[in-house]
C-alpha positions in Angstrom: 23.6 -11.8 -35.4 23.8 -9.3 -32.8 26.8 -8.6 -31.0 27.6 -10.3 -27.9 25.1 -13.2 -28.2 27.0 -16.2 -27.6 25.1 -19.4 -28.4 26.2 -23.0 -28.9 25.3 -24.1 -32.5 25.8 -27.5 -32.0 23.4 -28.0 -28.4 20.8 -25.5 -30.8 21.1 -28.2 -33.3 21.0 -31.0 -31.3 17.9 -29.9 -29.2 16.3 -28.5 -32.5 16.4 -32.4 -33.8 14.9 -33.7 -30.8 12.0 -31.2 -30.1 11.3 -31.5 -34.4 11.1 -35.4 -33.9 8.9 -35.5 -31.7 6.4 -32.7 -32.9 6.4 -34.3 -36.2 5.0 -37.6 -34.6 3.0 -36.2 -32.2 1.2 -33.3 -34.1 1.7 -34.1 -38.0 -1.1 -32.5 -38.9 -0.2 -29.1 -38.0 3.4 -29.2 -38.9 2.1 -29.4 -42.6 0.1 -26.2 -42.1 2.8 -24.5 -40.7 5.8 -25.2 -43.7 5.1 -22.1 -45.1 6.4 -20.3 -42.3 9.3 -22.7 -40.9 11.9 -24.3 -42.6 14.5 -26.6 -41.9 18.2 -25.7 -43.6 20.5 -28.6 -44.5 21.6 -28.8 -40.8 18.5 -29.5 -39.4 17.9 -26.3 -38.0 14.5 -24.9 -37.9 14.0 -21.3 -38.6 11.2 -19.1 -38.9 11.6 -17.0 -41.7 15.2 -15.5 -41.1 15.2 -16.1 -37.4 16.6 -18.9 -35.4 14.3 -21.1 -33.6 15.1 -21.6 -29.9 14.1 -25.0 -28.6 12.0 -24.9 -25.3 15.3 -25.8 -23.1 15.2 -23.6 -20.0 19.2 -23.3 -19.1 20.0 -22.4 -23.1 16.9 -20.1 -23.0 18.3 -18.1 -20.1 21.9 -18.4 -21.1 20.5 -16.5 -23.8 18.2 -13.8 -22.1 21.4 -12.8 -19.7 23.3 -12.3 -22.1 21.2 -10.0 -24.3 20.4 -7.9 -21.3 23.9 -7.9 -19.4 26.6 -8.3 -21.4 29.6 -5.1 -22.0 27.1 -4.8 -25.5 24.1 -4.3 -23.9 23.7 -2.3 -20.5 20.4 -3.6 -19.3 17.8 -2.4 -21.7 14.4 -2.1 -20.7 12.0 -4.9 -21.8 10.7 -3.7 -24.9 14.0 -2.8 -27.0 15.5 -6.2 -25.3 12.5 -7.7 -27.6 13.1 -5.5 -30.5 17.1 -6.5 -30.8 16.2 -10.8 -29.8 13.5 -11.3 -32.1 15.2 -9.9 -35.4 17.3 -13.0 -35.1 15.8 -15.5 -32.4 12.4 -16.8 -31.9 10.6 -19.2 -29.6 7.1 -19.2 -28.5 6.4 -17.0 -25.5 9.8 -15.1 -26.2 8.1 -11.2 -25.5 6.6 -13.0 -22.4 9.8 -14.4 -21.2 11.5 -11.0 -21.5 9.3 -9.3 -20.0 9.3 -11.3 -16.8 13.3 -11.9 -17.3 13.9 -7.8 -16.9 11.4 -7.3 -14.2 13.5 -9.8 -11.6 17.3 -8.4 -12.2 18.0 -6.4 -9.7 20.3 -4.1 -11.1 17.3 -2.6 -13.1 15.2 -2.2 -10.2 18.0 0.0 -8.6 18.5 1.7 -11.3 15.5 2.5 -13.5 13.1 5.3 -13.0 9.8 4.5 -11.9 6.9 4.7 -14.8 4.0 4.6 -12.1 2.1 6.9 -9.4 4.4 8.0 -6.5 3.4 5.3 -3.5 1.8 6.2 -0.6 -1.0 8.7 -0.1 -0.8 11.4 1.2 -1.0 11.4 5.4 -1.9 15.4 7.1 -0.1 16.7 10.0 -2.8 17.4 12.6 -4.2 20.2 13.4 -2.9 22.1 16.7 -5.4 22.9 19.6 -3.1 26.1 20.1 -0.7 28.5 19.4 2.6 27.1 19.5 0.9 23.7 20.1 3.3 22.6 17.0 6.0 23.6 15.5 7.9 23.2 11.7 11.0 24.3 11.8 14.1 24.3 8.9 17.6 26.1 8.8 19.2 27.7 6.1 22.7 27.4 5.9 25.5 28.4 3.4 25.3 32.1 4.6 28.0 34.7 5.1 29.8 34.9 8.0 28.1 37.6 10.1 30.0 40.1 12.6 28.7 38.5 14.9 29.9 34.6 13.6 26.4 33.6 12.6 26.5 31.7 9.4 22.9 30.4 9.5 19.3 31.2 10.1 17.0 29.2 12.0 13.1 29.9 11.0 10.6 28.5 13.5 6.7 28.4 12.5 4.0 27.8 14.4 1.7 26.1 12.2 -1.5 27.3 13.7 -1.1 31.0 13.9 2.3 30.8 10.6 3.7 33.3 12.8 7.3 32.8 12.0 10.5 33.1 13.9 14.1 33.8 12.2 16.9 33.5 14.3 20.4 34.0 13.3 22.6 30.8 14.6 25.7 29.2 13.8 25.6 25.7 12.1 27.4 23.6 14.5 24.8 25.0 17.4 24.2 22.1 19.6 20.5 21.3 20.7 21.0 22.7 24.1 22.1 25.8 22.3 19.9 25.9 20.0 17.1 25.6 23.2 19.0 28.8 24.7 18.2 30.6 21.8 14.7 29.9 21.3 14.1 30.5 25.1 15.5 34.0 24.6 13.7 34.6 21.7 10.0 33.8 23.1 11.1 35.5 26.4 11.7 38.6 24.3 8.2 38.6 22.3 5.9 37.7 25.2 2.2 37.6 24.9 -0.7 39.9 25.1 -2.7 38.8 28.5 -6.4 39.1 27.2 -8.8 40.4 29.7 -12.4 40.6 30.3 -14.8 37.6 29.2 -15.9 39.6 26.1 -12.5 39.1 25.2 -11.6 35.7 25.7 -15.1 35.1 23.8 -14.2 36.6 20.5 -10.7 35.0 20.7 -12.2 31.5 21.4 -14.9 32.7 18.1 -11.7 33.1 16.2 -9.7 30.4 16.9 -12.4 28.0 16.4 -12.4 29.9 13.1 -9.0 29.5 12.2 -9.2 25.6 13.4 -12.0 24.9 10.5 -10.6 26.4 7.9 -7.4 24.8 8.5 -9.6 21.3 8.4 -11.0 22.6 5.0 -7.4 23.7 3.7 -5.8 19.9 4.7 -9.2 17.7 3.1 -8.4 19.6 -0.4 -4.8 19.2 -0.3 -5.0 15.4 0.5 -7.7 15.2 -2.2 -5.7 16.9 -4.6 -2.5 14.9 -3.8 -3.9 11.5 -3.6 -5.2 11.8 -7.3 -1.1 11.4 -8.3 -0.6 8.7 -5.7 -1.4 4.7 -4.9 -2.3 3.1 -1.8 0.4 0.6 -0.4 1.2 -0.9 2.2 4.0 -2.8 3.9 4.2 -5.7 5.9 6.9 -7.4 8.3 9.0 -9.6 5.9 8.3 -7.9 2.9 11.5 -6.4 1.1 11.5 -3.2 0.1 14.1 -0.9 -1.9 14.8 2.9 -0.7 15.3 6.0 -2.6 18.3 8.0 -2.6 18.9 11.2 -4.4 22.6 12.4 -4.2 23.4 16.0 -4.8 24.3 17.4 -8.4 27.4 15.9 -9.8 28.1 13.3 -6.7 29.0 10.3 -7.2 26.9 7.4 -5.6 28.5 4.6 -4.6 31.3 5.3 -6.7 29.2 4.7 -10.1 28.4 7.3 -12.2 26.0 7.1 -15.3 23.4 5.1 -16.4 24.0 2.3 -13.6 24.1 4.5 -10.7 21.9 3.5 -8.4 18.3 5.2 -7.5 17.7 2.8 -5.0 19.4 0.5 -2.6 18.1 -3.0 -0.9 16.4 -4.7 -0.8 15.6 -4.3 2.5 13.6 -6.9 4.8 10.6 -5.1 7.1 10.9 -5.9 10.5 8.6 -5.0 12.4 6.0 -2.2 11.9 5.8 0.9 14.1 2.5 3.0 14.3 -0.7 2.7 12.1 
C-alpha cells in the first residue's frame, strides 16, 4: 500500500457492508455480471481485482485524496501521477474524475505550478506619436563602474517616433528633479534645425506622414504575430486573481526554496476596474 495513506479499515469495512447490501437488493442482476471482476475477501471487503474498493462516502473519500496529494510522502503531484500511485491500490467509480478536480482547487498548486497554457492577455500597442518627442521610452542601466566623474549609471531616453536615442551618464540615487536637470541640459545642448521655406516644411510633413504609416503597419504585424501565443481574458470587479512574481537567480521567495516556492501569490480580490 503506498506510503503515507492512512485509512481506517474498520469504517472501509463497515461502509463496504452497507453500500454491498443494498446494491445486492437493489441491482441483483448486475452484481452477477460483475463477479468476475469484484470479489469479496473473508472480511467482507470488496475489491476489484487487487485494489481496494472505496465506498461512495465523501469525508473518507477526501480524507483520502489529501492525503495522497499533501502528505511529507507526497509533495503535491500533479493530477495525473496522483492517479497513477491511487489506483494501483484504491478504486471507486469516478476516482480519475475526483482527482482531477481535487488538484485543480488546492491552492498551494496554483501558486506553485507552471502554467501549461497560452500567456493571458493579448497583446495591447503603445500609440503612435503625432511628433517628435511626443513620447518617450526610457530605461537605466545600472551596475556600472564608478566614473571620474561619480556616475555609476546610464540613462538612455528614446523617442519612439524618430528612435533617436539619448544616453546620459547619471548616478543611481538621482532624484526626479535631477534627473529633469539633466534632461533639460541635454535637449538644450542638441537643439533643433529651424526648417524654412514652405517647400521645406512640405517634404517634412510628406515624410512624417511616411514614417507615421509605416509605424501603423510595423505595430498591426507585431500584434498579429503576438496574439497567435496569447488568449483573450478579462477581469471583472470581485473576481480573484493570483499575481506573478519572478525573484532573481538564487533568491529566496518567501523564505521557501524548491519545488514549493511560490510563482504566484493571492489570491487577490478585483476591486474596481480602471480604464478600458
Amino acid at each position: 500500500m503506498i506510503a503515507g495513506i492512512k485509512v481506517e479499515e474498520e469504517i472501509i469495512r463497515d461502509l463496504e457492508r452497507l453500500d454491498i447490501k443494498l446494491y445486492v437488493r437493489g441491482r441483483h442482476g448486475c452484481w452477477a455480471s460483475l463477479r468476475t471482476e469484484f470479489r469479496l475477501d473473508e472480511d467482507d471487503v470488496l475489491w476489484q481485482g487487487t485494489r481496494l474498493c472505496v465506498p461512495n462516502d465523501a469525508t473518507l473519500r477526501e480524507a483520502l485524496l489529501t492525503e495522497a496529494h499533501s502528505s511529507p510522502f507526497f509533495v503535491h503531484p500533479g493530477s495525473t501521477k496522483m492517479y497513477h500511485d491511487l489506483k494501483q491500490h484504491f478504486w471507486w467509480s469516478g476516482m480519475k474524475r475526483d482527482v482531477a478536480t481535487f488538484v485543480s482547487r488546492c491552492l498551494i498548486c496554483q501558486q506553485i505550478k507552471i502554467e501549461h497554457q497560452r500567456a493571458s492577455g493579448l497583446l495591447q500597442p503603445l500609440e503612435i506619436p503625432v511628433w517628435k518627442w511626443d513620447k518617450i521610452s526610457m530605461d537605466f542601466i545600472t551596475g556600472l563602474p564608478r566614473t571620474q566623474r561619480r556616475h555609476d549609471a546610464i540613462w538612455v531616453v528614446v523617442d519612439r517616433f524618430t528612435k533617436s536615442a539619448h544616453f546620459l551618464p547619471i548616478h543611481k540615487d538621482y532624484s526626479v528633479s535631477k534627473l529633469e536637470e539633466t534632461f533639460q541640459q541635454e535637449i538644450d545642448q542638441v537643439g533643433e534645425r529651424v526648417i524654412e521655406g514652405p517647400e521645406m516644411i512640405e517634404v517634412t510633413n510628406k515624410k512624417v506622414a511616411v514614417a507615421k504609416e509605416k509605424l501603423k503597419e510595423a505595430r498591426t504585424r507585431q500584434k498579429s504575430y503576438a496574439d497567435k501565443h496569447r488568449r483573450s481574458i478579462e477581469f471583472h470587479p470581485g473576481d480573484r486573481i493570483f499575481l506573478k512574481v519572478s525573484p532573481a537567480r538564487g533568491v529566496r521567495l518567501f523564505g521557501i526554496k524548491g519545488k514549493l516556492s511560490p510563482r504566484f501569490i493571492g489570491p487577490f480580490e478585483i476591486l474596481d476596474r480602471v480604464g478600458e
